[in-house]
Biopython code that builds the backbone (N, CA, C, O; Angstrom):
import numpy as np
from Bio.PDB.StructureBuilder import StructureBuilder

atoms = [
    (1, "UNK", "N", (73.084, 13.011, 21.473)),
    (1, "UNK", "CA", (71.690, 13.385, 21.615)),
    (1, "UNK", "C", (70.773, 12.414, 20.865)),
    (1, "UNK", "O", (69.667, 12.237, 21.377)),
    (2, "UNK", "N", (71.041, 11.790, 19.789)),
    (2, "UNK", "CA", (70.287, 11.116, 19.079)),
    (2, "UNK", "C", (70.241, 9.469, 19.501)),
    (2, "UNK", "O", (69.416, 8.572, 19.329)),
    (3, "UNK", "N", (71.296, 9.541, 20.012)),
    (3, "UNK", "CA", (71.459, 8.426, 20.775)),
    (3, "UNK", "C", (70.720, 8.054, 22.391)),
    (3, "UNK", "O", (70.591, 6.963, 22.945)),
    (4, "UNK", "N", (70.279, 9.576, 22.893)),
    (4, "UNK", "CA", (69.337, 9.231, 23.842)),
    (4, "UNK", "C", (68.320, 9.174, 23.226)),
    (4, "UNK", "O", (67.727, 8.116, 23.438)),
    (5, "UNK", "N", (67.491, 10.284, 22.077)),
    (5, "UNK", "CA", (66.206, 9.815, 21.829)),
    (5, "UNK", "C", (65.896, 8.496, 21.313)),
    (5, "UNK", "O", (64.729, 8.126, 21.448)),
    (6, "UNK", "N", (66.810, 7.632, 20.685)),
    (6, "UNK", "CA", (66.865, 6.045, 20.228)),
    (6, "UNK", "C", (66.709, 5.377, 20.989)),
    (6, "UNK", "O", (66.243, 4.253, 20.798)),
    (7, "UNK", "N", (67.179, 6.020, 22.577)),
    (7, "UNK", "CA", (67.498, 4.708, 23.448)),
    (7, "UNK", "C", (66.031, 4.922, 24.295)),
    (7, "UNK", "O", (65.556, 3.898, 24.786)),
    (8, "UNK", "N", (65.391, 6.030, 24.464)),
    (8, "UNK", "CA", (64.184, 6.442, 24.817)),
    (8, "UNK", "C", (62.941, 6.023, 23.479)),
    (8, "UNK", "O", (61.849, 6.067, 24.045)),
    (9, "UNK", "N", (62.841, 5.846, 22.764)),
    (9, "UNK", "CA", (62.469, 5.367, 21.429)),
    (9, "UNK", "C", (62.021, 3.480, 21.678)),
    (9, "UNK", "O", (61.042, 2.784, 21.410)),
    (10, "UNK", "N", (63.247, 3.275, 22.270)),
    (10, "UNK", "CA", (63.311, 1.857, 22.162)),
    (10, "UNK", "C", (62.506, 1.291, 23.362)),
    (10, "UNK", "O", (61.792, 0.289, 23.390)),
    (11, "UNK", "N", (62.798, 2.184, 24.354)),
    (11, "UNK", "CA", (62.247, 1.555, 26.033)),
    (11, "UNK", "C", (60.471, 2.212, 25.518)),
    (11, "UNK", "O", (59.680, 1.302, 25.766)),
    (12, "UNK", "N", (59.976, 3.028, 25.124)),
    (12, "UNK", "CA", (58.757, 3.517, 25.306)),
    (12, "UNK", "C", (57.950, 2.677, 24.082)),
    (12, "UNK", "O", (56.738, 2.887, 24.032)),
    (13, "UNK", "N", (58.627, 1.573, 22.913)),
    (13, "UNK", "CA", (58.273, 1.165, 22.003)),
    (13, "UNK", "C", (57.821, -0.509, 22.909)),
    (13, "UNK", "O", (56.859, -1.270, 22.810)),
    (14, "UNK", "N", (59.157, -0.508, 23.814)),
    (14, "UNK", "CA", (59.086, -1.869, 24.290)),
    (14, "UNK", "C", (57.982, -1.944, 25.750)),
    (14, "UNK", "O", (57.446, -2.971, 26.167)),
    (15, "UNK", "N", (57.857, -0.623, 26.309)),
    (15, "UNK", "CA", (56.304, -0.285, 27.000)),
    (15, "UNK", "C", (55.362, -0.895, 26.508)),
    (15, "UNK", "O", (54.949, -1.908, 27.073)),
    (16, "UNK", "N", (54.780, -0.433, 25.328)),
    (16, "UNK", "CA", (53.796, -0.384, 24.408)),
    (16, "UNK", "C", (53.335, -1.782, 24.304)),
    (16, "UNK", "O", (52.279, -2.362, 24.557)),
    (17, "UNK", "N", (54.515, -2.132, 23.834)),
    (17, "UNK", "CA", (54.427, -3.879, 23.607)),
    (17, "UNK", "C", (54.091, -4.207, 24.868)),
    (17, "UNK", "O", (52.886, -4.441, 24.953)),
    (18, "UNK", "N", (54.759, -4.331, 26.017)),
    (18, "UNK", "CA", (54.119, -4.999, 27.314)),
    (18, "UNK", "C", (52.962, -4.705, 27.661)),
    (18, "UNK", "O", (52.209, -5.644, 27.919)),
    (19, "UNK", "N", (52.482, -3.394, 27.772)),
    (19, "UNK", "CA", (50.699, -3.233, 27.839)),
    (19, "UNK", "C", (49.824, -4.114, 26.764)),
    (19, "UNK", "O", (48.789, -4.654, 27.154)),
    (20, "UNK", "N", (50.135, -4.210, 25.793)),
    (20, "UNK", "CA", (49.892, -4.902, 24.841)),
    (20, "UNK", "C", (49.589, -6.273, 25.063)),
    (20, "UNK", "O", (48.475, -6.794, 25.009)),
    (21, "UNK", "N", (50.751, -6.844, 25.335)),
    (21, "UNK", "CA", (50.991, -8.159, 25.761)),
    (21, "UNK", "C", (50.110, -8.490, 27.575)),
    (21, "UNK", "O", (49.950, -9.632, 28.006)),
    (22, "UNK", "N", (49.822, -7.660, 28.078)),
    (22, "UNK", "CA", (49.230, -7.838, 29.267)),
    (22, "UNK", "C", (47.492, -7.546, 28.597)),
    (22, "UNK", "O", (46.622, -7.934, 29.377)),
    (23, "UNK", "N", (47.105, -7.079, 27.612)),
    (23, "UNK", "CA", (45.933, -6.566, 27.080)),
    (23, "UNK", "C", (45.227, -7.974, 26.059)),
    (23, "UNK", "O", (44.045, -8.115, 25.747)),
    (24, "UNK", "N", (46.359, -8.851, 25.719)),
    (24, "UNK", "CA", (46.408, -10.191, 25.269)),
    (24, "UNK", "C", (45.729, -10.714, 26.377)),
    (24, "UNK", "O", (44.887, -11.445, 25.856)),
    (25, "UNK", "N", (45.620, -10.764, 27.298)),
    (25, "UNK", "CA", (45.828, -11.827, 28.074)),
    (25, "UNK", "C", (44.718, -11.313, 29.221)),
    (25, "UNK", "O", (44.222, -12.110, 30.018)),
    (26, "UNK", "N", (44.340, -9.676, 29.205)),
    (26, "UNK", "CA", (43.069, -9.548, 30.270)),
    (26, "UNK", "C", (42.044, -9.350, 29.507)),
    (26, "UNK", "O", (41.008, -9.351, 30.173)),
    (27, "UNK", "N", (41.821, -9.121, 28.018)),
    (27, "UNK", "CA", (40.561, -8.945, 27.435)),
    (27, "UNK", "C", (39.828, -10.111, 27.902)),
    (27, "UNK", "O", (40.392, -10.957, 28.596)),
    (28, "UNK", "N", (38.640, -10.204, 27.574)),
    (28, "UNK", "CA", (37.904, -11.351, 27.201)),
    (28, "UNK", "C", (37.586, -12.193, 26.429)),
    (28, "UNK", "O", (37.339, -13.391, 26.574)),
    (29, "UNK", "N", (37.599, -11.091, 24.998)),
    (29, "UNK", "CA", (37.238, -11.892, 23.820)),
    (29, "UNK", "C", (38.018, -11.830, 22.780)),
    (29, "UNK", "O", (39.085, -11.220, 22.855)),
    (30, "UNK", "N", (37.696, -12.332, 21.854)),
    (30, "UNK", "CA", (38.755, -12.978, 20.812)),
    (30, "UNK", "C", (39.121, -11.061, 20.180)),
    (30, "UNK", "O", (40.184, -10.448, 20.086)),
    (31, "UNK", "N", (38.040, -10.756, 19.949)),
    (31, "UNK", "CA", (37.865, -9.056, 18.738)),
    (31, "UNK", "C", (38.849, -8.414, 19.960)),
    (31, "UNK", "O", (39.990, -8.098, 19.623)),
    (32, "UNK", "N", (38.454, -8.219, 21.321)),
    (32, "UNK", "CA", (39.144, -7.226, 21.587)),
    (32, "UNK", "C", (40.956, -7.364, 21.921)),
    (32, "UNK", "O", (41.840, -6.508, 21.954)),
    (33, "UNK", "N", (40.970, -8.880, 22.138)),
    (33, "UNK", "CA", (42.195, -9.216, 22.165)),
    (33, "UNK", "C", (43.074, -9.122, 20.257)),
    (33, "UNK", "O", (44.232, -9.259, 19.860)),
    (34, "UNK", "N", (42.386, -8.968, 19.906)),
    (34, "UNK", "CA", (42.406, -9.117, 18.443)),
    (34, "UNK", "C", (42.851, -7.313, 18.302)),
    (34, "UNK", "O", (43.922, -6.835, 17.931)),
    (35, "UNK", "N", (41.725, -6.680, 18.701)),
    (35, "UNK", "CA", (42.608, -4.984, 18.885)),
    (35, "UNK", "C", (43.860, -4.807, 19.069)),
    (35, "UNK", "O", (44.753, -4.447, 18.301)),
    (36, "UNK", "N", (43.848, -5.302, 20.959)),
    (36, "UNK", "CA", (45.522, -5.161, 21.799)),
    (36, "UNK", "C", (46.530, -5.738, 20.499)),
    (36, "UNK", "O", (47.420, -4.964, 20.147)),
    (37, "UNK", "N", (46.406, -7.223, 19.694)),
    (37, "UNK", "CA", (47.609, -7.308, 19.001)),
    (37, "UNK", "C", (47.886, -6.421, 17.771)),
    (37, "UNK", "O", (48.993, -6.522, 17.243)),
    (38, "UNK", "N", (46.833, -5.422, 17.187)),
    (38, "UNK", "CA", (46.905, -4.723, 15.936)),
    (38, "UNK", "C", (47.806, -3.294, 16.622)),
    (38, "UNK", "O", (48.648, -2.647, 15.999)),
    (39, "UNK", "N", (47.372, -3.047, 18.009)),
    (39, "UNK", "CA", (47.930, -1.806, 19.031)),
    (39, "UNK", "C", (49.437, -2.574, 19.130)),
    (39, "UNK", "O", (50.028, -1.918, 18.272)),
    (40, "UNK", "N", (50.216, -3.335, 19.523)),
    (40, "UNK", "CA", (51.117, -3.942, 19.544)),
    (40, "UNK", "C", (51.857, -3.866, 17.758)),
    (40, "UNK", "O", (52.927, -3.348, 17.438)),
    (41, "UNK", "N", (51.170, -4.345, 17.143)),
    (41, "UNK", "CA", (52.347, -4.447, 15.699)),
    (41, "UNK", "C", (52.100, -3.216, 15.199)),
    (41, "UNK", "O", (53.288, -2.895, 15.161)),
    (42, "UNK", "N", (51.482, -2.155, 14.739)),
    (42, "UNK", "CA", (51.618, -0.590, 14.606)),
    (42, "UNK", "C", (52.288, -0.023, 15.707)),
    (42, "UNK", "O", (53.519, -0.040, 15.732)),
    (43, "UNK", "N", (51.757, 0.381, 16.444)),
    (43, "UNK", "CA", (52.371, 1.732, 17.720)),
    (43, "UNK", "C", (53.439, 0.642, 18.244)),
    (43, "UNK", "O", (54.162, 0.496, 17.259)),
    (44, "UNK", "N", (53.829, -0.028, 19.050)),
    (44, "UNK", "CA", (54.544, -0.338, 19.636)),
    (44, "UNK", "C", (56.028, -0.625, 18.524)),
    (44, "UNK", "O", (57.089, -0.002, 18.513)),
    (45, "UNK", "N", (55.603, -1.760, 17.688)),
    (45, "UNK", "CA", (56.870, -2.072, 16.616)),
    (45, "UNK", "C", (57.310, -0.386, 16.033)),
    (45, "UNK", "O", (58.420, 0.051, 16.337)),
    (46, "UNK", "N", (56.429, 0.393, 15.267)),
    (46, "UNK", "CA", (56.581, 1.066, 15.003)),
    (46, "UNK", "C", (57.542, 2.423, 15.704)),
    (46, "UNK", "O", (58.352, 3.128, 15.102)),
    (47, "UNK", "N", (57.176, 2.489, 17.024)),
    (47, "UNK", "CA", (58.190, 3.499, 17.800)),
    (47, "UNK", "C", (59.242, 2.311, 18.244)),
    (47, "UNK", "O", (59.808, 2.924, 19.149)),
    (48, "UNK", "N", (59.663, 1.462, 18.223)),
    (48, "UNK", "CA", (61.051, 0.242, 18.475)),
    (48, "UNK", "C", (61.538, 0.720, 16.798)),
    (48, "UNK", "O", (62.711, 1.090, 16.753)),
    (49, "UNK", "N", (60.867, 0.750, 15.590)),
    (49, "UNK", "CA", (61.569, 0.795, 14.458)),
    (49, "UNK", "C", (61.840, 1.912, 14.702)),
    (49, "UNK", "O", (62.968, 1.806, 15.183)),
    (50, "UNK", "N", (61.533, 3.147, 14.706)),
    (50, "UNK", "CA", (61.926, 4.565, 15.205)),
    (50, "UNK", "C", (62.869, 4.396, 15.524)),
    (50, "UNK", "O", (63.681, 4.888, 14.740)),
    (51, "UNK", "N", (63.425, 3.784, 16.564)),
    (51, "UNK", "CA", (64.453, 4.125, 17.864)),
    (51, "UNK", "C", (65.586, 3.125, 17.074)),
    (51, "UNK", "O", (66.798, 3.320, 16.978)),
    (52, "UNK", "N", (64.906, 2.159, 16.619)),
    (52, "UNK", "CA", (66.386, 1.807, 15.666)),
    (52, "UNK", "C", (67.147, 2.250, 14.505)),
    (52, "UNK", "O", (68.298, 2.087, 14.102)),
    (53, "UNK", "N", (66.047, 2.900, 14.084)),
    (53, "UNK", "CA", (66.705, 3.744, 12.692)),
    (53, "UNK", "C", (67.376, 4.536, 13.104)),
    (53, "UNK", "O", (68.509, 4.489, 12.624)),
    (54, "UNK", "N", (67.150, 5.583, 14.080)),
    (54, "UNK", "CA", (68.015, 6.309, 14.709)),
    (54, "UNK", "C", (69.117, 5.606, 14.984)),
    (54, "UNK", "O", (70.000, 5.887, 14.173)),
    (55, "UNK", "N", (69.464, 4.781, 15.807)),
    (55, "UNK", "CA", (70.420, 3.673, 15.952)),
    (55, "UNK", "C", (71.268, 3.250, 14.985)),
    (55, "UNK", "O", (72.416, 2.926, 15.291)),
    (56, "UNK", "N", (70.837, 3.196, 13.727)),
    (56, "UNK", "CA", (71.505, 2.519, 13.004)),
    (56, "UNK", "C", (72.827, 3.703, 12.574)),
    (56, "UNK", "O", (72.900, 4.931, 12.524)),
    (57, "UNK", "N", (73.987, 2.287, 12.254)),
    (57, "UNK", "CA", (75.029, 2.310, 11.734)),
    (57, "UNK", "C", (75.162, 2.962, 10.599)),
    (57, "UNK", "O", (75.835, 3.985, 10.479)),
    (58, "UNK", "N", (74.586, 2.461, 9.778)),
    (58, "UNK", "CA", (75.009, 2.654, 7.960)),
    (58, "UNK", "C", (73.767, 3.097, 7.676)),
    (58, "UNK", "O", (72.880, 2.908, 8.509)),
    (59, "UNK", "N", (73.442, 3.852, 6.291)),
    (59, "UNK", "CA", (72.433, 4.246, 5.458)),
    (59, "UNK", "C", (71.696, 2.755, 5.055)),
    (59, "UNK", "O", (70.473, 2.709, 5.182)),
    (60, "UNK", "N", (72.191, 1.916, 4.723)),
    (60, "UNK", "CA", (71.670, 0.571, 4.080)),
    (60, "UNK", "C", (71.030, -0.127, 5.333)),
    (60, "UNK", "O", (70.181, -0.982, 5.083)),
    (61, "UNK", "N", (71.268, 0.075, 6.388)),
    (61, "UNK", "CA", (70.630, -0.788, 7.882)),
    (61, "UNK", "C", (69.363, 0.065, 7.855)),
    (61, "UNK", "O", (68.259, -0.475, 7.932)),
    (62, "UNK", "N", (69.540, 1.753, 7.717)),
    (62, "UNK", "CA", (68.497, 2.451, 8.116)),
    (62, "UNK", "C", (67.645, 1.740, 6.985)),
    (62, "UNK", "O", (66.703, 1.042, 7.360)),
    (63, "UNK", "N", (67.898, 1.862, 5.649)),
    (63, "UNK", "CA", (66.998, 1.857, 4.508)),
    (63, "UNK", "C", (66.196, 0.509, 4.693)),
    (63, "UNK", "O", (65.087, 0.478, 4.160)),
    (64, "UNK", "N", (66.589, -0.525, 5.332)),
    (64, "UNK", "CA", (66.244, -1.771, 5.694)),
    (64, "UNK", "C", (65.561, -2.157, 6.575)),
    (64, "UNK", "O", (64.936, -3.215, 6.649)),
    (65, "UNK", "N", (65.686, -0.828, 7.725)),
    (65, "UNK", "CA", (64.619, -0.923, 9.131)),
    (65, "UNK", "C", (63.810, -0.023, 8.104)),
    (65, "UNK", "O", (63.055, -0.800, 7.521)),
    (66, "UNK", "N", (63.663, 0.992, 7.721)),
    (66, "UNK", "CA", (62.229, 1.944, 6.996)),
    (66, "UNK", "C", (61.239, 1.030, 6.558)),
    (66, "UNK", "O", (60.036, 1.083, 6.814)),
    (67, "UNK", "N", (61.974, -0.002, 5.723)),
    (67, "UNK", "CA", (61.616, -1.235, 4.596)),
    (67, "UNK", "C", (60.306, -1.998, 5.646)),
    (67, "UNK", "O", (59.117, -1.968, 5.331)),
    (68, "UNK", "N", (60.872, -2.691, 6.989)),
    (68, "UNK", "CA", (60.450, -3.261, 7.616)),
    (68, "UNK", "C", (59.182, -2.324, 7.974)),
    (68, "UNK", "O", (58.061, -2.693, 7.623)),
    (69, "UNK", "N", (59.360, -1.132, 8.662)),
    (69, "UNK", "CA", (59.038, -0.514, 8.846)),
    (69, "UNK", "C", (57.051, -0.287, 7.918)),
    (69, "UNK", "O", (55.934, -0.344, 8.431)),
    (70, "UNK", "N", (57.354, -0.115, 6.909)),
    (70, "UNK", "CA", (56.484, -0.091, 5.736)),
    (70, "UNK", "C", (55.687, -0.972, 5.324)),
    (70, "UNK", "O", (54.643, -0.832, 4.687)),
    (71, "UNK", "N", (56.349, -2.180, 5.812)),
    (71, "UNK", "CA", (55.879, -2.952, 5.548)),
    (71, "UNK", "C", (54.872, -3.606, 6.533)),
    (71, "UNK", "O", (54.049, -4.434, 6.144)),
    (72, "UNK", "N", (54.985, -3.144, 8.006)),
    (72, "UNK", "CA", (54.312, -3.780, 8.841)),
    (72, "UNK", "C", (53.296, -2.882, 8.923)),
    (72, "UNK", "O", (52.166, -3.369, 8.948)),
    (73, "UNK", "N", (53.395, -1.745, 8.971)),
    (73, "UNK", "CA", (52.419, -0.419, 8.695)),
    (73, "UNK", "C", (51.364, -0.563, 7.680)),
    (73, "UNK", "O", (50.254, -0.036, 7.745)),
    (74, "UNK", "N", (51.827, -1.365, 6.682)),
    (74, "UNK", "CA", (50.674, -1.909, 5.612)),
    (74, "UNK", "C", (49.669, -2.999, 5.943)),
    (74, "UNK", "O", (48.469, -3.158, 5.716)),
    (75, "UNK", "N", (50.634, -3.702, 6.577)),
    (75, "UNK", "CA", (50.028, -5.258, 6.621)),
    (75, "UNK", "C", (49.659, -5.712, 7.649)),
    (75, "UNK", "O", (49.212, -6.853, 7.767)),
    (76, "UNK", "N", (49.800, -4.802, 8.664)),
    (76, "UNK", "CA", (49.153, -5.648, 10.067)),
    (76, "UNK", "C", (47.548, -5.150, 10.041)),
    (76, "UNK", "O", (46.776, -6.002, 10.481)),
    (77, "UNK", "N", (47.086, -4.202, 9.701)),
    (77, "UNK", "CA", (45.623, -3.643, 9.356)),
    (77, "UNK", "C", (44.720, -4.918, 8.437)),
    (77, "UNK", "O", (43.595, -5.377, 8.637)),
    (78, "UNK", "N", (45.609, -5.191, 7.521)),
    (78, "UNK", "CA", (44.653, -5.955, 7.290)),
    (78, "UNK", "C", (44.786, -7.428, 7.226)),
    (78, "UNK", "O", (43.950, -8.322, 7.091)),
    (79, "UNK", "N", (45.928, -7.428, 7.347)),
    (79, "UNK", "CA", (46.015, -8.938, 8.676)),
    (79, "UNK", "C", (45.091, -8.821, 10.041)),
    (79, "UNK", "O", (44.583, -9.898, 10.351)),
    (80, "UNK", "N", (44.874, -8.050, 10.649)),
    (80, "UNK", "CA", (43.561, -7.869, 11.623)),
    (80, "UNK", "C", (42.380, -7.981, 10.697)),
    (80, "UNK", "O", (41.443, -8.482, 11.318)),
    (81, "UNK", "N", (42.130, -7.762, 9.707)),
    (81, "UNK", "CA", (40.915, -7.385, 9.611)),
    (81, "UNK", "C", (40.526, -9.212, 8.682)),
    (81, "UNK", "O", (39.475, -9.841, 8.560)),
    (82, "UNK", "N", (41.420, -9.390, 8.389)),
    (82, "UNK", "CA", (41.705, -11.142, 7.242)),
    (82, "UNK", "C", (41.076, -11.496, 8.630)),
    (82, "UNK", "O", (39.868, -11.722, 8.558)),
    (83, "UNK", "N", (41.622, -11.593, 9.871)),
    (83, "UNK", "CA", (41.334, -13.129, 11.262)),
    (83, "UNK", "C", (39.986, -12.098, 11.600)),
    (83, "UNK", "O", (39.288, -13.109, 11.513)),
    (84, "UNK", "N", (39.230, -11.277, 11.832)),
    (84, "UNK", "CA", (38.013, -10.750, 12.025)),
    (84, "UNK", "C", (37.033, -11.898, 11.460)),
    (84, "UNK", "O", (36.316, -12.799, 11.894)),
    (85, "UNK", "N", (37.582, -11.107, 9.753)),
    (85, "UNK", "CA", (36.427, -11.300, 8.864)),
    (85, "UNK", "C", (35.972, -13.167, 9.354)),
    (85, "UNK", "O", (34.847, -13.662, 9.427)),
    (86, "UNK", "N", (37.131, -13.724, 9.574)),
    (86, "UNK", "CA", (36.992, -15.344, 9.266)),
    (86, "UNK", "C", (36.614, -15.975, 10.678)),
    (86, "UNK", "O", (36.044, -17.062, 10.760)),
    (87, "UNK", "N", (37.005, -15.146, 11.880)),
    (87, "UNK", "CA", (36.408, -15.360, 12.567)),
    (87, "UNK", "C", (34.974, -15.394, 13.129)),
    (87, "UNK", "O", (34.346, -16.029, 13.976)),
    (88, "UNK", "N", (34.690, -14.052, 11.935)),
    (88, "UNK", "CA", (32.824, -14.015, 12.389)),
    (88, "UNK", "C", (32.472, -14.793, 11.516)),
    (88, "UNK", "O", (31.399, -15.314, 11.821)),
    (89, "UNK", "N", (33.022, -15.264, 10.176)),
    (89, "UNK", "CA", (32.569, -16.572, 9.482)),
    (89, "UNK", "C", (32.016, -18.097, 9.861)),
    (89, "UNK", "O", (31.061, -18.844, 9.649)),
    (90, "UNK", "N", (33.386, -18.028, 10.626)),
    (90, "UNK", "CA", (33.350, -18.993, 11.410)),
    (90, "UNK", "C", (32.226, -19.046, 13.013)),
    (90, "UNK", "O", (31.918, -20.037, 13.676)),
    (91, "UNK", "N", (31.907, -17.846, 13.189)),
    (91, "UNK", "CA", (30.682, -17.808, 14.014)),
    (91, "UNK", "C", (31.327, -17.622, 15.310)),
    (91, "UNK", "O", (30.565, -18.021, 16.191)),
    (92, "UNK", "N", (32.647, -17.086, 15.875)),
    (92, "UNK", "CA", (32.984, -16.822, 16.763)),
    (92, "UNK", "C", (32.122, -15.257, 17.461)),
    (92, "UNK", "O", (32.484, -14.162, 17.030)),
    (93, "UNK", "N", (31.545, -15.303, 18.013)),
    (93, "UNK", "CA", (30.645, -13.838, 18.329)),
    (93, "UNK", "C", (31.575, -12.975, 19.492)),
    (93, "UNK", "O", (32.768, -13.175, 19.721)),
    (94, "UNK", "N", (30.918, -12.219, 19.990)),
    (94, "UNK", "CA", (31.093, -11.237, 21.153)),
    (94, "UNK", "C", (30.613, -11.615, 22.015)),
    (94, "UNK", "O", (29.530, -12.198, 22.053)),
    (95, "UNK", "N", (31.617, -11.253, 23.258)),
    (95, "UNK", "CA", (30.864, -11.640, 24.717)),
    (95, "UNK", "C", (30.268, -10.642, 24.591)),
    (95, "UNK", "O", (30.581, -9.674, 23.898)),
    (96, "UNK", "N", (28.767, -10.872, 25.667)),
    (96, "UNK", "CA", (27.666, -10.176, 25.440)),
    (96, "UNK", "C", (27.882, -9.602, 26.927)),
    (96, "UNK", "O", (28.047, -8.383, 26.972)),
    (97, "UNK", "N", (27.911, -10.416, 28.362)),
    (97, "UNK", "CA", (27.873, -9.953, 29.638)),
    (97, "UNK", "C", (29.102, -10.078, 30.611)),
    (97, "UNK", "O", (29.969, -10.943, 30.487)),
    (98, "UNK", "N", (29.082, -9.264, 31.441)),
    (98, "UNK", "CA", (30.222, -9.517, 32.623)),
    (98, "UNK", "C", (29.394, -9.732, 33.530)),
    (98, "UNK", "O", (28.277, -9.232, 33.390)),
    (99, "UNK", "N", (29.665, -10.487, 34.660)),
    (99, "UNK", "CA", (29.004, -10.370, 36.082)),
    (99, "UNK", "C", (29.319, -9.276, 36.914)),
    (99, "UNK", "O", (29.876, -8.330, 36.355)),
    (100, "UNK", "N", (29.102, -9.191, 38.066)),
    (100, "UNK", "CA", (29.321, -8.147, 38.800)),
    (100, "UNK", "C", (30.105, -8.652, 39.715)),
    (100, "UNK", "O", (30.361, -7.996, 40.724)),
    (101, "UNK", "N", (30.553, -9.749, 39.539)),
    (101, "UNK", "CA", (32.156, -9.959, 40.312)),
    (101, "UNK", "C", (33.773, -10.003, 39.299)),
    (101, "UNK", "O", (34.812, -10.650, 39.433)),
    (102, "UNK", "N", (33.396, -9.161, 38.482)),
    (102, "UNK", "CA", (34.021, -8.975, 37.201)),
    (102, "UNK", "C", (34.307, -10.459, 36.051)),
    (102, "UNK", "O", (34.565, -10.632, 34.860)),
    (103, "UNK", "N", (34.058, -11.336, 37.332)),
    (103, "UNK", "CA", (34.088, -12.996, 36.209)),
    (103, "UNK", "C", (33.586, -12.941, 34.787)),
    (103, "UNK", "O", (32.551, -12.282, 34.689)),
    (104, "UNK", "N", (33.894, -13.292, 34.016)),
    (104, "UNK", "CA", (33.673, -13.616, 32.433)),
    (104, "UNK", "C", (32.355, -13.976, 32.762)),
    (104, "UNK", "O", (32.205, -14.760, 33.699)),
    (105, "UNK", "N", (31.406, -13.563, 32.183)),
    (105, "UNK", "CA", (30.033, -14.927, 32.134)),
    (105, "UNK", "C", (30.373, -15.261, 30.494)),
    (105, "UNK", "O", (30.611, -14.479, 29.573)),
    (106, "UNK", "N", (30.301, -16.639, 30.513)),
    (106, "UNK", "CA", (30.032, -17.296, 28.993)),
    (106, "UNK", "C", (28.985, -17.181, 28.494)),
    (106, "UNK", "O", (28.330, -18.224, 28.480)),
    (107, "UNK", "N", (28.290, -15.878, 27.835)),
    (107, "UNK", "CA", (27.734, -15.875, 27.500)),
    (107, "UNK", "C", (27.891, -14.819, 25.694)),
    (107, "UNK", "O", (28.031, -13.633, 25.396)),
    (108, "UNK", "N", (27.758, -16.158, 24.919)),
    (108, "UNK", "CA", (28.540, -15.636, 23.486)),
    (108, "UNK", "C", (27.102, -15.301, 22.395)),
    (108, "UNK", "O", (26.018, -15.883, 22.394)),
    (109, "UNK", "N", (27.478, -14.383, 21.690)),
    (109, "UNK", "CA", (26.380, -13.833, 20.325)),
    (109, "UNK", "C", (26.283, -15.195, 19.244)),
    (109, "UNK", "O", (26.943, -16.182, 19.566)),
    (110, "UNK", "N", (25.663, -15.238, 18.272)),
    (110, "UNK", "CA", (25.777, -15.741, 17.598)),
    (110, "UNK", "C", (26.331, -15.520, 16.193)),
    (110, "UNK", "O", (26.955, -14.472, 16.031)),
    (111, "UNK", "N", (26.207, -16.310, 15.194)),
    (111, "UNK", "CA", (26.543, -16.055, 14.128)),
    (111, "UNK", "C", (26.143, -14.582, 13.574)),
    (111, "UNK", "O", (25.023, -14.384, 14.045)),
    (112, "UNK", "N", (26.493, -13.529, 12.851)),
    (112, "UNK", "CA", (25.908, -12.670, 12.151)),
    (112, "UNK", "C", (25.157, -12.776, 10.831)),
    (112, "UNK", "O", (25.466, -13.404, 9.819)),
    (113, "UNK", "N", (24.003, -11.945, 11.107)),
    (113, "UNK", "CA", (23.308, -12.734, 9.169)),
    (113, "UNK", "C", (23.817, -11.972, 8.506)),
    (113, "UNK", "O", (23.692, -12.037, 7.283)),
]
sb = StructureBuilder()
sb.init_structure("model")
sb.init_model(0)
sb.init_chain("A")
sb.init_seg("    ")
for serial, (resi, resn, name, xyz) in enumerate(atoms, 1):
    if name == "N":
        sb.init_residue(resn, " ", resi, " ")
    sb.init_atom(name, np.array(xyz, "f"), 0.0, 1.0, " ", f" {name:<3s}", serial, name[0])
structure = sb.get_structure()
């Protein structure tokens, strides 16, 4: 039994990631593509670490995926928020418009005061 919820754990973790990875790649802009990868290293890694702890062999593998586990749960928040901050530093803005043939218009904000 625990061995199906792991193996269901693992496929719905590795979902996550592919919406993710397709959410890379249809946003527009840097922030919201910048979301999809923070949605990708929490929820997605996070239910794959799930499904492996379950998985695991020995107490010391589990204690080692938790580890990982903890650690990405800490640090991907504000690893998103470190490439934000430096990106609006750097004056990368928000797309402001779409057209109505859904095309990107290049049309970018400026710096923030």
């Amino acid at each position: 039994m625990i061995e199906i919820i792991g193996a269901t754990a693992l496929l719905v973790g590795a979902g996550i990631v592919l919406l993710g990875a397709v959410g890379l790649l249809r946003f527009p802009d840097f922030y919201c593509r910048l979301h999809s990868a923070g949605v990708i290293d929490t929820l997605g890694a996070g239910i794959t670490l799930f499904g492996l702890l379950l998985l695991a062999g020995s107490l010391l593998i589990a204690a080692k995926i938790l580890m990982i586990g903890i650690f990405i749960f800490f640090l991907s928040p504000v690893v998103a928020h470190a490439l934000a901050k430096s990106a609006r530093q750097a004056g990368i803005g928000v797309q402001q418009a779409v057209t109505k043939q859904g095309r990107n218009k290049q049309t970018w904000s400026g710096k923030s005061p």
